[in-house]
N, C-alpha and C positions, 0 to 999 in steps of 0.2 A: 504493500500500500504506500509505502513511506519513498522507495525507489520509482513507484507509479506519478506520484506528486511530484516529486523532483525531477520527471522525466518531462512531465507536462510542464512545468515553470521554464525549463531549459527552452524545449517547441517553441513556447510564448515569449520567451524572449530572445530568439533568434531571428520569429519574424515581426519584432517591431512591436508585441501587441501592450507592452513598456509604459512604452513613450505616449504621454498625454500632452495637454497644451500647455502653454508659456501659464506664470504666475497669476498674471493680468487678466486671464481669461477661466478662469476657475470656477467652479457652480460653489457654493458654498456646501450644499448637500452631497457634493463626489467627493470631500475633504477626508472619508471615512475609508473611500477604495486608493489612496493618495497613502504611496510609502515614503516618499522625499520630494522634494526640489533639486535638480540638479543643473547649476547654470541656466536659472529661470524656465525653465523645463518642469511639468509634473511627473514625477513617476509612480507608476500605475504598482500597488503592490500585485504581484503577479499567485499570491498565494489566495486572495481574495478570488482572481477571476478565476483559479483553480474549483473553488472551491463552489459558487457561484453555476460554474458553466455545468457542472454536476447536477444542478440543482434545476435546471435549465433542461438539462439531457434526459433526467426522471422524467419531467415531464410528459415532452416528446415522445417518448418511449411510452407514457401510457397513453397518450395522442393515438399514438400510431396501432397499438395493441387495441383500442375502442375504434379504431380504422375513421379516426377523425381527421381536420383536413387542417392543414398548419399553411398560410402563405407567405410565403419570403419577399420583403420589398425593402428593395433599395437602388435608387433611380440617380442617385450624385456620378457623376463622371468612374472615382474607383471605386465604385462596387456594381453598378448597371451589367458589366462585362461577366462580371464574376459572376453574381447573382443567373443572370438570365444561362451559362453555358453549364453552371454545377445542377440546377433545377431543372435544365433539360436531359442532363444523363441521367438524372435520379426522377423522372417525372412529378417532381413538385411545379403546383402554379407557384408563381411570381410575377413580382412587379418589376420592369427592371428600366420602364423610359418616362410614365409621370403617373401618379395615381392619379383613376379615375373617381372625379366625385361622386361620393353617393353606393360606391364599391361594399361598405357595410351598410350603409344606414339608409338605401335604398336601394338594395341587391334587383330588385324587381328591374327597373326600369337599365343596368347594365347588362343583367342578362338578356334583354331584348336585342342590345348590341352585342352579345355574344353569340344567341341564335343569328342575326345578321349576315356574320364572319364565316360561323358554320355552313350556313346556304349558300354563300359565294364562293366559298372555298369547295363544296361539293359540287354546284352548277357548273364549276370552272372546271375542275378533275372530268366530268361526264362530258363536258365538250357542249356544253348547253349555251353557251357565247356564240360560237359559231356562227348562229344564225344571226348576231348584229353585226351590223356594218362598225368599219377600225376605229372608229372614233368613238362609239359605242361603247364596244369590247378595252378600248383605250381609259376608258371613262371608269368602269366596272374595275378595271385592272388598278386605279388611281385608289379605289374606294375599299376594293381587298387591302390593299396594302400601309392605307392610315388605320383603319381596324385590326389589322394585322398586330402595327405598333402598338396600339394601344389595349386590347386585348389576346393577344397572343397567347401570353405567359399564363392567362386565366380560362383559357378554350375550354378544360377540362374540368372547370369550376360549379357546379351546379347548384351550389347555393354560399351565402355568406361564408367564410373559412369561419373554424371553432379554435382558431390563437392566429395569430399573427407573429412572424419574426422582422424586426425591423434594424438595420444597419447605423440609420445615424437617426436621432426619434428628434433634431432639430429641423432636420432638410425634409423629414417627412412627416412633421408638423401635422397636418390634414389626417394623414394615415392614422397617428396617434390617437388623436382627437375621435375619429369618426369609433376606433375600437373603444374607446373611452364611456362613451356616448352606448354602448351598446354589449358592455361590460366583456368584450372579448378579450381572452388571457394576450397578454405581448410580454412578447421574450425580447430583450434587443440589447445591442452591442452599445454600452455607453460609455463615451468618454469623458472627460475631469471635466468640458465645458456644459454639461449637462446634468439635468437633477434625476438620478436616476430614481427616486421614488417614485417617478412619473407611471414605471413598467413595474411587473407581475415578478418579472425574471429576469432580474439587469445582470449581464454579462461586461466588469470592467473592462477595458482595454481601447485601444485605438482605432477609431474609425474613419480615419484618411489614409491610413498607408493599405496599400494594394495586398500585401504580404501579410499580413496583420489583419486585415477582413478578409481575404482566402483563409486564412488558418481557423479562425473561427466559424466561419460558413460550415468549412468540410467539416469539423468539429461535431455539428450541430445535424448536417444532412447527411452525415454516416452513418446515422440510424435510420437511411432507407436503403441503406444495400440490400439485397435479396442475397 
């Protein structure tokens, strides 16, 4: 157990997940997952998000065993990439270019734009275009493909998710809010500039470096390997 902990602290801080924000930018409430200062730098104690990510991983793990649906969203520049290419090997929905308003708190009328996506995406596979003239089919191909963006990650969604995972809970502000609003558990990756009581299942650690939110992603989506 004792060489398990200290294997995962090493992981976490090889790839960055450390390093928190300058002094100046501190939540007061992340002062508690905060092991030092180092050249105005916070550092993340690494035994907290040990301990944390565990507590996070339970979860999921009885998520997954009640075959309930967890959504992964994180739509900032480094994590979009990450998020949308881990959740497509592992078939988890995700959000990974801008949440959709109304994605909890009015599931209803997104899933109409996700049946939408469904029907153009199958009329187009059977060749049912065809029959428009290119400007047409040009038109339809414009309207697959902003639907695409914006519900892709959620095709397989068939009603509101039962938790949410969220990457930075400042940039996804909205996201936050709308689970908030409609008591869904969130698990998310918070860094020193942020009040982690906000979440259910805060995960410390770093949520700008690329390296640092891959490590905790696959962390977290490794409990859907088959």
């Amino acid at each position: 157990m004792i060489n398990n902990i200290k294997n995962q602290i090493e992981k976490f801080f090889e790839t960055g997940v450390h390093l928190g924000h300058k002094k100046n930018k501190i939540h007061p409430k992340a002062k508690k997952y905060i092991y030092t200062i180092n050249q105005g730098t916070s550092i993340i104690n690494l035994e907290k998000t040990v301990e944390l990510i565990e507590k996070a991983k339970n979860f999921v793990k009885k998520l997954k065993q009640e075959e309930k649906t967890i959504l992964f969203i994180g739509t900032k520049k480094t994590a979009s990439s990450i998020i949308s290419k881990i959740c497509q090997e592992k078939n988890i929905p995700y959000i990974s270019f801008k949440w959709p308003a109304g994605l909890i708190t009015n599931f209803e009328t997104i899933n109409n734009n996700i049946k939408k996506l469904k029907t153009l995406k199958k009329e187009k596979e059977e060749g049912l275009w065809k029959k428009f003239v290119k400007h047409e089919q040009l038109k339809l191909e414009k309207k697959l493909k902003k639907l695409e963006k914006l519900y892709g990650g959620i095709i397989s969604l068939e009603k509101k998710p039962d938790a949410i995972f969220i990457v930075d809970i400042k940039k996804e502000k909205n996201a936050l809010k709308e689970a908030k609003e409609r008591n869904i558990p969130i698990i998310a990756i918070v860094d020193t500039n942020v009040n982690p009581d906000l979440v259910d299942f805060p995960i410390p650690g770093n949520d700008d470096s690329i390296s640092s939110i891959n490590c905790l992603v696959e962390e977290i989506t490794e409990l859907y390997e088959k």
